[in-house]
C-alpha positions in Angstrom: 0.0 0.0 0.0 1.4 3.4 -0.9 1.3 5.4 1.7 1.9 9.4 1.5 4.5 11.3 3.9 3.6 15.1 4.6 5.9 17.9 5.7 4.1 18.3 8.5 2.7 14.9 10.5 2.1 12.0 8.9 0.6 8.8 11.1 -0.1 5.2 10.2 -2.1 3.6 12.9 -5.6 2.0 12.6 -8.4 1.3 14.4 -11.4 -1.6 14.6 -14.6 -0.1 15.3 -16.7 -2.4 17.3 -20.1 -2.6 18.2 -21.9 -1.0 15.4 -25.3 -0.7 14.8 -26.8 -4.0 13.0 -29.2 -3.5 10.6 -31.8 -4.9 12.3 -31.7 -1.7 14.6 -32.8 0.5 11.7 -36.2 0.6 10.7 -37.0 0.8 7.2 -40.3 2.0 7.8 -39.0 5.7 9.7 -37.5 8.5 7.4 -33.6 8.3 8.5 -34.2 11.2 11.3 -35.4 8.4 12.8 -32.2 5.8 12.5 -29.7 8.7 12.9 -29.3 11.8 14.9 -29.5 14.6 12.2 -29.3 17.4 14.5 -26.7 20.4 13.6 -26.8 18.6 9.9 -27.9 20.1 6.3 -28.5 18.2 3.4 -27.7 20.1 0.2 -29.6 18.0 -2.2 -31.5 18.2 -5.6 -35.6 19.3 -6.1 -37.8 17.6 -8.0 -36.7 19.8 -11.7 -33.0 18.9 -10.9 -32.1 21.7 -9.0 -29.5 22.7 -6.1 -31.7 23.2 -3.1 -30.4 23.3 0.9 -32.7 21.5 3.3 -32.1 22.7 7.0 -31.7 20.8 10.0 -35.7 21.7 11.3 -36.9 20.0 8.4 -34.9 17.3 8.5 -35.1 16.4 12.1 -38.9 17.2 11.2 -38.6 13.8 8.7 -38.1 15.0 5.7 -37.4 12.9 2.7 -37.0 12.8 -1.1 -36.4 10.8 -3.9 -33.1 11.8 -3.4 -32.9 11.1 0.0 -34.6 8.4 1.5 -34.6 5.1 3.9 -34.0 1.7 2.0 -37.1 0.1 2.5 -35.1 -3.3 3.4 -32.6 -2.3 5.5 -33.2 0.8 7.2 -30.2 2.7 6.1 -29.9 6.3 4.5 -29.9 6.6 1.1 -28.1 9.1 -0.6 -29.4 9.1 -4.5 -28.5 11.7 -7.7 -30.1 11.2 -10.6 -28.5 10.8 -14.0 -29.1 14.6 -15.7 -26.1 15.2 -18.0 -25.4 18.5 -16.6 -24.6 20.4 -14.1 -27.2 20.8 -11.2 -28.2 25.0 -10.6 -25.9 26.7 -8.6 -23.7 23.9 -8.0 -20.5 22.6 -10.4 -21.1 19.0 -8.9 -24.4 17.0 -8.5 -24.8 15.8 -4.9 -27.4 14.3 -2.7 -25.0 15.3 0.9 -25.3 16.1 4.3 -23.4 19.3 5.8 -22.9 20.4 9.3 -24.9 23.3 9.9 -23.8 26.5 11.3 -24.9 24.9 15.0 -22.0 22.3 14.6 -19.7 23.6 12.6 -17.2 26.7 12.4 -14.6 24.7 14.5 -11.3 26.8 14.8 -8.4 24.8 12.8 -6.3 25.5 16.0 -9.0 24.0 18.4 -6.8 21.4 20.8 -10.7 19.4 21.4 -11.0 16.2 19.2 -13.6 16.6 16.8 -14.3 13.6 14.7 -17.3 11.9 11.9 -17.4 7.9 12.6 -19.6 6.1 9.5 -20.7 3.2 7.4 -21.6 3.0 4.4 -21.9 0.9 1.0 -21.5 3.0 -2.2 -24.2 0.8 -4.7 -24.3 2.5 -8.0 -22.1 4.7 -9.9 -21.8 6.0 -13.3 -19.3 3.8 -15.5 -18.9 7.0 -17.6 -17.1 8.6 -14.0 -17.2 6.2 -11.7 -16.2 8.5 -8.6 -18.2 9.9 -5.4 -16.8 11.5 -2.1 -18.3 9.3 1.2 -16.8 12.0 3.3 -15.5 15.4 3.4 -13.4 18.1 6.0 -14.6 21.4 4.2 -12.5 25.0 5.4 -14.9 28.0 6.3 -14.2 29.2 2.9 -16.8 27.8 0.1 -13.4 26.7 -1.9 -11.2 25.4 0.9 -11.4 21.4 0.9 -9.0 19.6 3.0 -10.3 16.3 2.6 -12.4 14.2 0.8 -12.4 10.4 1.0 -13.4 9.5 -2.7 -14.4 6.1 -4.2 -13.2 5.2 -7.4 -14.1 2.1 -9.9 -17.4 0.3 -10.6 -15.8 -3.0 -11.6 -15.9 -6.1 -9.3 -12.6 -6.1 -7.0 -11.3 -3.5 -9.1 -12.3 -0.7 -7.1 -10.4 1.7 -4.7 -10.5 4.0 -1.6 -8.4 7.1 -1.7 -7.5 10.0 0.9 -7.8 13.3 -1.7 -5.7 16.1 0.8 -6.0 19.7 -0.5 -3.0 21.3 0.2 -4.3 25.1 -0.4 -6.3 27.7 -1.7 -4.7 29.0 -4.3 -3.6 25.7 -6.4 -5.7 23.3 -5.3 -3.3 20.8 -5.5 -4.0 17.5 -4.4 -2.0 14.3 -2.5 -3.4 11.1 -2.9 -3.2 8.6 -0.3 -4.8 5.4 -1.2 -6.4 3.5 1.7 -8.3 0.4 0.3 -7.8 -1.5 -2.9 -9.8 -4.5 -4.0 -13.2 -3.4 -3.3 -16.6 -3.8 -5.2 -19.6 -2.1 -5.1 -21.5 -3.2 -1.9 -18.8 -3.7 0.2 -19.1 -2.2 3.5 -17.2 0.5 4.6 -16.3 2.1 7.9 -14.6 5.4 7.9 -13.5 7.8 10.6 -12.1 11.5 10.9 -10.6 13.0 13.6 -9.8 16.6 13.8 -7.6 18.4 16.6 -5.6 21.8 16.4 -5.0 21.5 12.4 -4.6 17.1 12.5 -6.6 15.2 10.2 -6.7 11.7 10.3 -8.5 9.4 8.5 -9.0 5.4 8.6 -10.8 3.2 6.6 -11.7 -0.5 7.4 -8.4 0.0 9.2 -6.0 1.6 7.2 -5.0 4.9 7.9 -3.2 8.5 7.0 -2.8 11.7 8.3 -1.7 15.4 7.8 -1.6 18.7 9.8 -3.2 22.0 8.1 -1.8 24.8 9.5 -2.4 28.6 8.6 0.8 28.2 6.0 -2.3 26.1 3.7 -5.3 27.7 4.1 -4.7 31.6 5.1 -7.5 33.5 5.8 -9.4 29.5 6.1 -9.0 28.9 9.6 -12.1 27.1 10.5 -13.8 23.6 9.7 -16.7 21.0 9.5 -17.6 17.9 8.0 -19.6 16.4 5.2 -20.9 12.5 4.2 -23.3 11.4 1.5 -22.9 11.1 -2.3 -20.6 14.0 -3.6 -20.1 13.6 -7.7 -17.3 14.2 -9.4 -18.8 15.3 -12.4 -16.9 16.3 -15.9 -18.5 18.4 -18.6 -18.0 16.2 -21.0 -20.0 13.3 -19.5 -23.4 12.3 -20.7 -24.8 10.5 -17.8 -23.7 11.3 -13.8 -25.4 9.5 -11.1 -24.8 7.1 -8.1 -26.7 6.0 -4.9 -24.9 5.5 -1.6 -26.1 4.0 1.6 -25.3 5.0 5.2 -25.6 2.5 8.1 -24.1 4.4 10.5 -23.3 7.9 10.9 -22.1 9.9 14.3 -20.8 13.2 14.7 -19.0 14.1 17.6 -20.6 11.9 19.9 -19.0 11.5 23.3 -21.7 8.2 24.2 -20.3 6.3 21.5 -18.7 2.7 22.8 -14.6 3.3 22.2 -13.0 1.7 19.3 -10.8 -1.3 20.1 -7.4 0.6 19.3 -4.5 -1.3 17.3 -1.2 0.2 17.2 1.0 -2.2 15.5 0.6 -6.0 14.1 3.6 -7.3 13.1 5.5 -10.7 11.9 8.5 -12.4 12.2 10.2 -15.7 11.7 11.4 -16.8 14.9 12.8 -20.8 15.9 11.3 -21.3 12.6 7.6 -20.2 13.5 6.4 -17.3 12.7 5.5 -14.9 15.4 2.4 -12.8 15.4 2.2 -9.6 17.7 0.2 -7.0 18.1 -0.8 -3.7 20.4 -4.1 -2.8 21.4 -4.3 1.0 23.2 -7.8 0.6 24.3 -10.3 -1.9 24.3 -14.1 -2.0 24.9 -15.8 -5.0 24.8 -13.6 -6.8 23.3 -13.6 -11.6 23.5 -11.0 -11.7 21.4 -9.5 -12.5 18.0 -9.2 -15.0 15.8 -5.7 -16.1 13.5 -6.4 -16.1 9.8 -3.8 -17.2 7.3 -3.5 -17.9 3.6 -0.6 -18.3 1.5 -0.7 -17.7 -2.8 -1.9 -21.3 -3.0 -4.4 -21.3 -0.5 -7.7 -19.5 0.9 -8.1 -17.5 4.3 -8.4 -20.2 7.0 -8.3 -19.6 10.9 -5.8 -21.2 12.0 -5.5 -20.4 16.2 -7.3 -18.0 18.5 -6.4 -15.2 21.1 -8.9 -14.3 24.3 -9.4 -10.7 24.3 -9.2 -8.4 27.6 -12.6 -6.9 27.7 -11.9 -3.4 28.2 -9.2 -1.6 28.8 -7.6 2.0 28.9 -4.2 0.5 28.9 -1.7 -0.7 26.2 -2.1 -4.8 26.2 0.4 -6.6 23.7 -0.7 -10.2 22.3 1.1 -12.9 20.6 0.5 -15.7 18.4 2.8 -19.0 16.7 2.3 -20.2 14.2 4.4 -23.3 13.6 3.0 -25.4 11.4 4.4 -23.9 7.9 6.6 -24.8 5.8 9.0 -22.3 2.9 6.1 -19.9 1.4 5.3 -16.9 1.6 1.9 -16.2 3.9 -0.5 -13.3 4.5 -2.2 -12.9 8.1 -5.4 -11.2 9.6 -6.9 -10.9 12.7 -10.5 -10.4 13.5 -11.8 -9.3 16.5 -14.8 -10.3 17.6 -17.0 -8.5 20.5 -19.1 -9.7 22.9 -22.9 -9.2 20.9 -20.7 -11.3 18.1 -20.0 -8.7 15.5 -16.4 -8.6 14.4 -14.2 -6.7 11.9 -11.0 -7.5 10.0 -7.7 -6.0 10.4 -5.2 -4.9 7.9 -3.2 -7.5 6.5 0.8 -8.7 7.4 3.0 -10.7 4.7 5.9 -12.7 5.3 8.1 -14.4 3.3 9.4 -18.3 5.0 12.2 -19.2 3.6 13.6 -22.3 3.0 16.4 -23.6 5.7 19.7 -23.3 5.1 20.8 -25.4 8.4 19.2 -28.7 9.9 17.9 -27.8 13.4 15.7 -29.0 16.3 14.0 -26.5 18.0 13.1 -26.7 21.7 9.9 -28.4 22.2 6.2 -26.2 23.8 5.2 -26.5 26.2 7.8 -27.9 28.3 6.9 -29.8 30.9 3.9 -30.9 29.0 0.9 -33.1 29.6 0.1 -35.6 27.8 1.0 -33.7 24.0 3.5 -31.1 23.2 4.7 -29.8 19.8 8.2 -30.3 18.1 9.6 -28.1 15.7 12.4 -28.8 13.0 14.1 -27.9 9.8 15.5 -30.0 6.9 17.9 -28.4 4.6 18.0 -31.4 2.4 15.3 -33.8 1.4 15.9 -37.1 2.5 14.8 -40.2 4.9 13.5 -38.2 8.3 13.1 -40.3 12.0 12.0 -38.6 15.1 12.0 -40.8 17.8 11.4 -40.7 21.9 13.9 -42.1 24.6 13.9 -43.0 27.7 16.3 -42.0 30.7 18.0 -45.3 30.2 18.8 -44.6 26.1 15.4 -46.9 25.7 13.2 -46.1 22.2 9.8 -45.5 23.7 8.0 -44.1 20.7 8.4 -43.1 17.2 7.0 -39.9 15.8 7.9 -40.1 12.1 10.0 -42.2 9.9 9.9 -41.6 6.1 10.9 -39.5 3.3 10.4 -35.6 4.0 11.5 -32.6 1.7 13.5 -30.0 2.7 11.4 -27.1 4.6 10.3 -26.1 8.2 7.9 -28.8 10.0 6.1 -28.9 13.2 4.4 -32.2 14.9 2.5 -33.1 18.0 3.7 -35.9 20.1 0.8 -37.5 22.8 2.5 -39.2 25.8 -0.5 -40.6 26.5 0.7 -43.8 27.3 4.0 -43.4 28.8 4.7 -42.7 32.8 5.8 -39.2 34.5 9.7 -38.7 33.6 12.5 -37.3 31.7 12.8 -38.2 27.8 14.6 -37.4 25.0 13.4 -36.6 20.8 16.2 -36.9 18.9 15.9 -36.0 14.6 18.2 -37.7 12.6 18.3 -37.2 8.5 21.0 -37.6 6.2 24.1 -36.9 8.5 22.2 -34.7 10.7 21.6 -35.8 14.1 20.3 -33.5 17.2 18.5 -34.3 20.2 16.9 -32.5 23.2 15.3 -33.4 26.4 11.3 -32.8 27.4 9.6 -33.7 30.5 6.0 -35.5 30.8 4.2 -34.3 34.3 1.4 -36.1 34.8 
């Protein structure tokens, strides 16, 4: 993933928003006043002949709907819809069906040290092939040209579509850095986004990924205020003969102080280590959190969980968790977590690869766990194929069991060994292929 370094700040940390509304919780009967809290929100938003129109926050806290704005009649979530016209809409360069802060909540001083932040979730549905791009989410400056942000979805082809970070850097040129967040996608994917905002610091995350900048006064001049925008924003171009799309909000909060806290990751990571790979990863916070399951897949196979790691609950403090994976071999794997709360929703977390190279040594690893009862796991490494024995001993040099004995490849291998049926004592496992022999000692405690 490219990722985009500023002058100023740039941050790569993600989060896993948790305990979303379902959408059973919406009702598809209620206009979306109803499902979300539109208070301090516009919606600028088409009439009837096509034309740019404001609705104000009485009106829509009132219920107001359109054909442009609506609640899906299956799900309960807000739709955001604009029409396929051709041209531009009156008054406004680019069609849009999208909510604004309104004077009430917005205004926010660039250098104000409180957090200000959007959390929502959303499915973009329909685009126009012709321009197959809409903004989910916007920062706007006080000034009606001053964007900072705009998180804009671009594609309408199956897993060909993308996520992107669009960071004005001023006024005067209008110049843009792309950060791109999320590749892959396809219409009807879920989404879950989230700004922050504090003393000039944007950042963004989506489905986990994130970026970040700092606008200071050396950007926007005279623009020293903010506020926020989500819905369908179009990017339209003259030369296009049809412009539309349809977007569809599950969840949308601004600012809210009640919401449950995010379970916070600050690193994942992966490394080869006694020939296993280690997992780790950082959590900053945690709010109901059970825990996390292992996914792994490598180019010739699918995602498949492969281990799982009990969650703290919550938490306010930094909690680091681990995972080994030792049953691999020379490939190269990809790794997820996801993190499951306790009503049972769960979200994914970015990805880790790593490459496992094949041995250049024979060794026999140290076996876990150690004393064990009655099964513990062995780990060892072949650098040349050839005829493979792993055997168990006795404190009198006595063969007592045999784990494996045939033909094995070269590559990393792990294997279970049940002492089931042998007494309390100290044994050894000695590996012996080709001219390689090693063996270490392991205790059953029974």
């Amino acid at each position: 993933m490219n990722r985009l370094v500023f002058k100023s700040v740039s941050l790569v940390t993600f989060f896993l928003l948790i305990n979303l509304p379902s959408l059973a919780q919406l009702n598809p009967s209620l206009p979306p006043s109803s499902n979300f809290n539109l208070t301090g929100w516009n919606i600028h938003t088409l009439d009837s002949n096509y034309n740019f129109i404001e609705i104000y926050t009485s009106q829509l806290t009132a219920g107001y709907t359109s054909e442009f704005f609506y609640t899906n009649p299956t799900d309960g979530s807000m739709v955001f819809r604009v029409p396929s016209n051709g041209q531009p809409t009156s008054s406004a360069t680019y069609p849009r069906s999208e909510l604004r802060q309104s004077n009430q909540g917005a205004n926010w001083l660039l250098a104000d040290t409180t957090t200000h932040q959007l959390q929502a979730q959303c499915k973009v549905m329909v685009v126009a092939t012709a321009k197959p791009q809409t903004v989910i989410g916007q920062i706007h400056g006080g000034d009606a040209v001053s964007q900072m942000l705009k998180l804009r979805w671009t594609g309408y082809l199956a897993g060909q579509c993308y996520i992107e970070a669009q960071f004005k850097t001023n006024d005067t040129n209008k110049a843009d850095n792309n950060v791109k967040l999320l590749t892959g996608l396809s219409l009807g994917d879920l989404i879950t986004y989230k700004f922050t905002m504090k003393a000039g610091l944007i950042n963004v995350t989506v489905n986990g990924y994130s970026t970040s900048t700092t606008y200071t006064s050396q950007f926007f001049g005279s623009t020293d205020r903010y506020y926020f925008k989500a819905g369908d924003y179009l990017q339209y171009v003259s030369t296009d003969s049809t412009i539309y799309g349809l977007n569809q909000f599950y969840k949308l909060v601004l600012d809210s102080s009640s919401e449950v806290l995010p379970v916070e990751l600050t690193s994942f990571t992966a490394n080869i280590i006694n020939g296993a790979v280690n997992l780790k990863w950082i959590t900053a916070t945690e709010v109901n959190n059970v825990g996390f399951d292992i996914e792994r897949k490598s180019d010739t196979t699918n995602w498949k969980k492969i281990g799982y790691v009990p969650g703290k609950g919550n938490s306010n403090n930094s909690i680091e968790y681990s995972f080994n994976d030792r049953n691999i071999i020379s490939n190269k794997f990809t790794y997820r977590l996801r993190q499951i709360d306790k009503d049972g929703k769960s979200i994914y977390s970015k990805t880790v690869e790593i490459v496992v190279p094949s041995p250049d040594r024979y060794e026999l690893f140290p076996n876990y766990p150690n004393p064990f009862n009655p099964s513990t796991t062995i780990n060892y490494s072949l650098a040349i194929s050839g005829n493979t024995k792993l055997s168990v001993y006795n404190s009198l040099g006595s063969k007592v069991a045999t784990i494996l004995d045939e033909f094995k490849p070269a590559g990393n291998y792990s294997v279970q060994f049940n002492g089931s049926n042998l007494a309390s004592g100290i044994y050894l496992f000695r590996l012996e292929s080709g001219n390689y022999s090693a063996a270490r000692k392991f205790i059953l405690m029974k």
